[in-house]
C-alpha positions as CSV (number, residue, x, y, z in Angstrom):
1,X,-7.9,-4.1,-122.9
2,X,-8.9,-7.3,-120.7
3,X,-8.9,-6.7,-116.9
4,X,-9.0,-9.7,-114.7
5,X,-9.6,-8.6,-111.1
6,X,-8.8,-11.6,-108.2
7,X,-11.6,-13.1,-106.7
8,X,-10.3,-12.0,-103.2
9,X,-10.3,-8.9,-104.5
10,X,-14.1,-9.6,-105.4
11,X,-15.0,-10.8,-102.0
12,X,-13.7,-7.3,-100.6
13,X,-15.9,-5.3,-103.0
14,X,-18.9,-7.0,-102.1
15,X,-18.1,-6.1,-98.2
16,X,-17.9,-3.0,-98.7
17,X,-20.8,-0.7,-97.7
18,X,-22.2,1.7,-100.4
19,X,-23.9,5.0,-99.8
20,X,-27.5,4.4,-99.8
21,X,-30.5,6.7,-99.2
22,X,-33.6,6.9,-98.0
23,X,-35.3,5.3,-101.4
24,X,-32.8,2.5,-102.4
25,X,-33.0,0.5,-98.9
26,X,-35.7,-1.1,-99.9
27,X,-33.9,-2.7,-102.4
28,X,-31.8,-4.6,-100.6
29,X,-31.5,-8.5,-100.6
30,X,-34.5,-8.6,-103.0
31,X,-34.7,-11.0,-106.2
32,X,-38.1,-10.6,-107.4
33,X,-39.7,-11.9,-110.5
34,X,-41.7,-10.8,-113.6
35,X,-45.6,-10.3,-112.5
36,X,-42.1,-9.0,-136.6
37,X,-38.5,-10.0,-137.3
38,X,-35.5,-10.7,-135.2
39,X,-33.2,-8.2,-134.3
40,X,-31.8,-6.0,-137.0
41,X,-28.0,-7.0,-136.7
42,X,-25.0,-5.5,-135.0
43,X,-25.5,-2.0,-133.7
44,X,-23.2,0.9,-136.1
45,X,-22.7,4.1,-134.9
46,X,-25.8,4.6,-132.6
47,X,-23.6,3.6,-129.7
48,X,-20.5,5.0,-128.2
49,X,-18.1,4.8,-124.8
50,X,-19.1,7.6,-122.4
51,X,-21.9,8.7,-123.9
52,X,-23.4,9.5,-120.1
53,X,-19.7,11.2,-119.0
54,X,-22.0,14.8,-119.3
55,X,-25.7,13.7,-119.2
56,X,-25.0,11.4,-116.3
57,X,-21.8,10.8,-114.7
58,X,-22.4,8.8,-111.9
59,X,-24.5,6.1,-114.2
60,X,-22.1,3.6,-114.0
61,X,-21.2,3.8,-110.1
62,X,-25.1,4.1,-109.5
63,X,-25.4,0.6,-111.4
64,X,-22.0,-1.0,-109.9
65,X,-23.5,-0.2,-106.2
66,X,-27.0,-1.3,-107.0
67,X,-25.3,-4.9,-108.5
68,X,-23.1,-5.1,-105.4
69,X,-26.0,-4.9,-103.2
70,X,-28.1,-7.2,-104.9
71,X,-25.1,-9.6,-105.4
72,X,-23.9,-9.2,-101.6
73,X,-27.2,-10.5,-100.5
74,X,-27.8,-13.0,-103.2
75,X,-25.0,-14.2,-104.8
76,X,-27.7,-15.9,-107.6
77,X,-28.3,-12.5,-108.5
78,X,-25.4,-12.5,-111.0
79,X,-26.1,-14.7,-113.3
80,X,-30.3,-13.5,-112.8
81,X,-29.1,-10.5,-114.1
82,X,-26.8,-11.7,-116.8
83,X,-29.6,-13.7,-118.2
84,X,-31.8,-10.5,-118.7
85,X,-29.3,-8.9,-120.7
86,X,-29.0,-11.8,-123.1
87,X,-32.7,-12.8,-123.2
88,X,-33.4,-9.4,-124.1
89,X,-30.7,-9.1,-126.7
90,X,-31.7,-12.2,-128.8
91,X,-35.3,-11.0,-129.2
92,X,-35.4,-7.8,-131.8
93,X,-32.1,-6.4,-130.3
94,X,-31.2,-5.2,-126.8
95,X,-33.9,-2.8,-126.3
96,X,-34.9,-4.1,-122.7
97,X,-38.1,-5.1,-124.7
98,X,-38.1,-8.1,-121.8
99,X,-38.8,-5.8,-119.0
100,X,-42.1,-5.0,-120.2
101,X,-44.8,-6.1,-118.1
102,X,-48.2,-7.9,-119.6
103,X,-50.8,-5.4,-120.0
104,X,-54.6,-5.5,-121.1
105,X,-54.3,-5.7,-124.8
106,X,-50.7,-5.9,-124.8
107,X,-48.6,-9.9,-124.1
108,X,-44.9,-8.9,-123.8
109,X,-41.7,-11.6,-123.5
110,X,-41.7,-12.2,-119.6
111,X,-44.7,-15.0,-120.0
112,X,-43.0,-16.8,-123.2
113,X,-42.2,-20.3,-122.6
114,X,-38.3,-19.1,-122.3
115,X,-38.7,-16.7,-119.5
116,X,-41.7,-17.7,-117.9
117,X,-41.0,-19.0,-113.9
118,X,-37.4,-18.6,-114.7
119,X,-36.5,-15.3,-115.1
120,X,-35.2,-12.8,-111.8
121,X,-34.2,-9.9,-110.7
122,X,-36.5,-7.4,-112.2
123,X,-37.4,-5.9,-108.9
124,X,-33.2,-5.2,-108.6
125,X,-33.6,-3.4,-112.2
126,X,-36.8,-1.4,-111.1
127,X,-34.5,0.1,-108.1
128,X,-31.1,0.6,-110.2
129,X,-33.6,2.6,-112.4
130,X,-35.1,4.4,-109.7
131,X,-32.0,5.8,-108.5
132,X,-31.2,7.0,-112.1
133,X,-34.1,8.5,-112.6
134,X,-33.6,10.5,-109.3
135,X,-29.8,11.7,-110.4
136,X,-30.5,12.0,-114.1
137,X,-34.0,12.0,-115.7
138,X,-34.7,10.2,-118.2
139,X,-31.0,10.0,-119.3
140,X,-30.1,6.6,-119.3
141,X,-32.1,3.8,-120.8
142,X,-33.2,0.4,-119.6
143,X,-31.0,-1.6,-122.1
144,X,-28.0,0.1,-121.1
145,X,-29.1,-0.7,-117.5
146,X,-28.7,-4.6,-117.9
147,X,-25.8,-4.3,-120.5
148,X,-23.5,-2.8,-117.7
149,X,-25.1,-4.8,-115.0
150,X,-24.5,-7.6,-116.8
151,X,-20.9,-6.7,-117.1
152,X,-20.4,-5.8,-113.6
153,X,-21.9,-8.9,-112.4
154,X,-19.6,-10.5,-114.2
155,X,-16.7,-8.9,-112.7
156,X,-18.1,-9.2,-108.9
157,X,-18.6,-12.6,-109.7
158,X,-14.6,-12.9,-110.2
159,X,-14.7,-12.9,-114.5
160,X,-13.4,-10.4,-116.8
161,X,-14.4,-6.8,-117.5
162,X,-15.1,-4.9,-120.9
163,X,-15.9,-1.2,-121.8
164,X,-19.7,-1.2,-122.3
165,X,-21.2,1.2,-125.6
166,X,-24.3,2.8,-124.8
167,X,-26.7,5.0,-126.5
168,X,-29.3,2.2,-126.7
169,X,-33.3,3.3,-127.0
170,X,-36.1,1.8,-124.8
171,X,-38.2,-0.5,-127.1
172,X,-42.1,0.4,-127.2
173,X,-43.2,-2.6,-128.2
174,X,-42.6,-6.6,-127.3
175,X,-43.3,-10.1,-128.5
176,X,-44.1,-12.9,-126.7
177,X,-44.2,-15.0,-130.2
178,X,-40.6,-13.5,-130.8
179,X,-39.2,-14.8,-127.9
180,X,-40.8,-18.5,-128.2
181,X,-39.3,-18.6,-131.4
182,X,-35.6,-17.2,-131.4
183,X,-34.7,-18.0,-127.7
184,X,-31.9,-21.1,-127.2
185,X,-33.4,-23.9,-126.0
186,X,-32.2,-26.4,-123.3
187,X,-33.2,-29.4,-125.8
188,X,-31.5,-27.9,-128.9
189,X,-28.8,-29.7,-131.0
190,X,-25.7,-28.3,-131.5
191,X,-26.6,-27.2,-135.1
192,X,-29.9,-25.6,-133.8
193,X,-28.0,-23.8,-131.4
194,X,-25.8,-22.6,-134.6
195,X,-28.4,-21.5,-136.2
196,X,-30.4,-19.2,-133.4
197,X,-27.0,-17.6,-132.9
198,X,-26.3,-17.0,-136.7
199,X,-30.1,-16.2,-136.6
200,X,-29.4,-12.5,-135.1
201,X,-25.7,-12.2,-136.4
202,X,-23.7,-14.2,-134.0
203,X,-21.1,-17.0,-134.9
204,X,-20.6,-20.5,-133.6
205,X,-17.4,-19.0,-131.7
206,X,-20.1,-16.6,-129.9
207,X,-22.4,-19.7,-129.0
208,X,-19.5,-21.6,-127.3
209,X,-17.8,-18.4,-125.4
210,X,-21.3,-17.2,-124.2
211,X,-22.4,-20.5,-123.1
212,X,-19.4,-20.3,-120.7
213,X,-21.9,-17.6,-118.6
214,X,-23.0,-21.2,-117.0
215,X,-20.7,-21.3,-115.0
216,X,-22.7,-19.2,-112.3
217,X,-26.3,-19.9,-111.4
218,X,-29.1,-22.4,-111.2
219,X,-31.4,-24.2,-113.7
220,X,-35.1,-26.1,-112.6
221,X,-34.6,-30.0,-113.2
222,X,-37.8,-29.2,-115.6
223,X,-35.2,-28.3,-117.7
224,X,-32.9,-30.8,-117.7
225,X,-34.9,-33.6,-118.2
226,X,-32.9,-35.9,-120.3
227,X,-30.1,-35.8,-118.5
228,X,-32.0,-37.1,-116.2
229,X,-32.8,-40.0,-118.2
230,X,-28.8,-40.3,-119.1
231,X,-29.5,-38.6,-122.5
232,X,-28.5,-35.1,-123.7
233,X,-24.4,-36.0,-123.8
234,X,-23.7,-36.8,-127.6
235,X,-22.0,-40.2,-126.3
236,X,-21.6,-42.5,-124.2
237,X,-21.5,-41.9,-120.6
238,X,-18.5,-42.1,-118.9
239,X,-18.0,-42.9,-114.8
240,X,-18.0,-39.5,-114.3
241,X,-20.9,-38.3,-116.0
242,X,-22.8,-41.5,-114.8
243,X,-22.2,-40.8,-110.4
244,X,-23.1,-37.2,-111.9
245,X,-26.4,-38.1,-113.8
246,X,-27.4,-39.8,-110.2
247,X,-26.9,-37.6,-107.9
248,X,-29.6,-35.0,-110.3
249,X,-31.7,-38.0,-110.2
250,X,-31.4,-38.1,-106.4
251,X,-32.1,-34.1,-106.3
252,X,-35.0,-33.9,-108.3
253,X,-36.9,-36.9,-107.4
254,X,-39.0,-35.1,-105.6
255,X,-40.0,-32.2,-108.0
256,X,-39.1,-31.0,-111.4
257,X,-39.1,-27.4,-109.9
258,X,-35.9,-28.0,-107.5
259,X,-32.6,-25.6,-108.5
260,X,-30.0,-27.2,-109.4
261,X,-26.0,-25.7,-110.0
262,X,-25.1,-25.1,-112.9
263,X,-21.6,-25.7,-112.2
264,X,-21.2,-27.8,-109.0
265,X,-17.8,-27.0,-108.7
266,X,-17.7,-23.2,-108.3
267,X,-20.8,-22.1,-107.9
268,X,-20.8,-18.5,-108.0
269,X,-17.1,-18.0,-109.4
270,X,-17.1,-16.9,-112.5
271,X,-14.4,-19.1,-114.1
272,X,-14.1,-21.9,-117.2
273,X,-14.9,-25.0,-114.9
274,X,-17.6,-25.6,-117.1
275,X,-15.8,-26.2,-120.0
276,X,-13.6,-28.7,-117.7
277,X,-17.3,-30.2,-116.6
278,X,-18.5,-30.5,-119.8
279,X,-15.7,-32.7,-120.6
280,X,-16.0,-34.8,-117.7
281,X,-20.0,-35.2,-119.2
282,X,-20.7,-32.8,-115.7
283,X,-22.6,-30.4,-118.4
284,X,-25.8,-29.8,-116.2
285,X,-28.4,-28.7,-119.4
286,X,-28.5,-30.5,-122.7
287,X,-27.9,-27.9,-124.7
288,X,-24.3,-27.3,-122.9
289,X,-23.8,-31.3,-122.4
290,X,-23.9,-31.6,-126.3
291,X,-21.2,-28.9,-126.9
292,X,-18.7,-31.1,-126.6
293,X,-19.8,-33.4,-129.4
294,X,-20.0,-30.4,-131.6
295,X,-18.0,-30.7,-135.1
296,X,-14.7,-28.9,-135.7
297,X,-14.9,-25.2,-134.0
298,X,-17.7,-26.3,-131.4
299,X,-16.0,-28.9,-129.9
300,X,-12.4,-27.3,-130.4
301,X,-13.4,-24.2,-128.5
302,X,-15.0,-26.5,-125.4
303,X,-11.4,-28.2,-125.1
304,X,-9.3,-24.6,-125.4
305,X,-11.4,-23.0,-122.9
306,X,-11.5,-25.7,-120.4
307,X,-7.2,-25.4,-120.9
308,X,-6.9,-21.7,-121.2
309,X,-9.0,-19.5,-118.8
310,X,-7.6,-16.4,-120.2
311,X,-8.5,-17.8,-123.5
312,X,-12.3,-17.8,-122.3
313,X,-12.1,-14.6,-120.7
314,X,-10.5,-12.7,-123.6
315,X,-13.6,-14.5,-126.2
316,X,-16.3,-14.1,-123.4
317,X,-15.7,-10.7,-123.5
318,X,-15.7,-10.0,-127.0
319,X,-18.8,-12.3,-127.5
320,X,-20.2,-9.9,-125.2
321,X,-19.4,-6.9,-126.6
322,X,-20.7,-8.4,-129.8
323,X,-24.4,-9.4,-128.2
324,X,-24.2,-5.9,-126.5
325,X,-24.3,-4.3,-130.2
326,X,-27.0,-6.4,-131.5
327,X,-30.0,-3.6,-132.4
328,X,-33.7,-3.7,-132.9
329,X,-35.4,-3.4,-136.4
330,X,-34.7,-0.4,-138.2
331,X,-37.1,2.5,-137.5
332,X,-38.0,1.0,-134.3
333,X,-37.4,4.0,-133.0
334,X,-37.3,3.9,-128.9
335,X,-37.4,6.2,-126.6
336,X,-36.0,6.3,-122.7
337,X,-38.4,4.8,-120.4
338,X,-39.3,6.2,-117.0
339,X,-39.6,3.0,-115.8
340,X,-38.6,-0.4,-116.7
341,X,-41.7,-2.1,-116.9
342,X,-43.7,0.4,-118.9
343,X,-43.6,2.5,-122.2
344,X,-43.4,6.3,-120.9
């Protein structure tokens, strides 16, 4: 079932103190960065609800405090750590192959053109982690990690909540060719965008409810480029989108390396105003801009979502529990790392 919690409710959650101890202070406030085939298809019966209930029952409230905190002090943080889930996901499954760190001999995801300089919140993982690890040894993995801190950010951040499968492995291995390759990109048509999704067993529904994530966080004007240049929109620019289009030109005149909001209207509230942007041509990347031009479903889904937040909620959701499922190559094995960044 689909629970919406009220964003004052939100605010309230994200006052309150958790219990901390004497190794999770440190990881307060911080945001830290990083130093084959695609995925196999949707997950069968290696997952399950409650798998941890026995092994590890405090899992979820360890990761729920440890996304508060982060959150609290960086309200960023939730779409940082939303992004990891799904950049892992699309690259051989969700096997938190992304968390890898570069070592000699072996080039993981972090440095692909996708992730590199833009991914955060690693250092936020590594201290979730370390708290499991002190409660319940090597019990739960690091893909389950970010799939439940990536739900939980979405509800802190005022959006919907979902009931999370786990049972995911550790991947041993990663791919830095992988990820250049079946990572969304900002520049992508419509029909490219399509295609990556189909590409690991995700529809064009998927693609427009997921996208809807921008509604929270930042992107680098290196990304948005030809909106800069009034491009990226599908048609012609309307008032709106033109004052729009000058005030990014205004912002990242003076580097390509300034943040800009992804939604300028609500920022860190998780709502659909970016389906009601996009339609206004306020779509801040190319990639969403050119939703809206999309044939039949695409385009469809953009208007019913910018009408219908429970609509986008309800498909969000699902989409999410879809990507959640997607798994690495079979006999991939896996195992449960002791850290993050590292294979045990």
């Amino acid at each position: 079932m689909l629970t919406i919690i009220s964003y004052g409710m939100i605010l309230l959650l994200l006052s309150l103190p958790t219990p901390l101890d004497a190794s999770s202070k440190d990881c307060i406030g911080i945001g830290g960065g990083a130093s084959g085939t695609v995925g196999g298809g949707i997950a069968g019966g290696s997952l399950q609800f409650d798998l941890y209930i026995t092994s590890c029952p405090q899992a979820e409230d360890i990761i729920f405090s440890g996304v508060q905190r982060a959150i609290a002090a960086d309200p960023r943080m939730a779409a940082s750590l939303l992004r990891l889930h799904f950049h892992d996901c699309f690259v051989n499954g969700c096997d938190a192959s992304l968390l890898l760190d570069d070592a000699p001999g072996f080039v993981g995801e972090k440095t692909a053109g996708p992730n590199a300089n833009s991914l955060r919140g690693f250092d936020v993982v590594d201290c979730i982690k370390s708290e499991l690890e002190m409660a319940c040894p090597e019990t739960v993995s690091c893909a389950d990690l970010l799939a439940i801190a990536a739900r939980d950010s979405v509800v802190l951040s005022g959006g919907p909540t979902w009931r999370v499968e786990v049972g995911r492995r550790d991947g041993t291995t990663a791919s830095r060719a992988l990820a250049n390759t079946y990572l969304p990109s900002p520049t992508s048509s419509v029909a490219i965008l399509v295609q990556n999704f189909q590409n690991v067993g995700l529809s064009a529904k998927d693609l427009v409810a997921l996208s809807g994530a921008h509604t929270i966080g930042k992107a680098r004007c290196s990304s948005f480029v030809s909106r800069l240049n009034g491009g990226g929109g599908g048609a012609a620019a309307g008032d709106g989108e033109v004052v729009f289009i000058q005030s990014l030109q205004q912002l990242c005149a003076g580097s390509n390396g300034t943040l800009a909001r992804l939604d300028l209207a609500t920022p860190v509230a998780f709502d659909n105003q970016y389906y009601v942007n996009l339609l206004t041509g306020e779509g801040l990347l190319p990639s969403d801009q050119i939703l809206v031009s999309g044939a039949d479903e695409v385009g469809g889904l953009v208007q019913a979502y910018a009408m219908d937040s429970a609509l986008f909620f309800e498909d969000f959701a699902a989409s999410m529990e879809r990507m959640g499922r997607l798994a690495p190559p079979q006999g991939s094995g896996g195992e449960i790392r002791r850290s993050c960044r590292v294979v045990n």
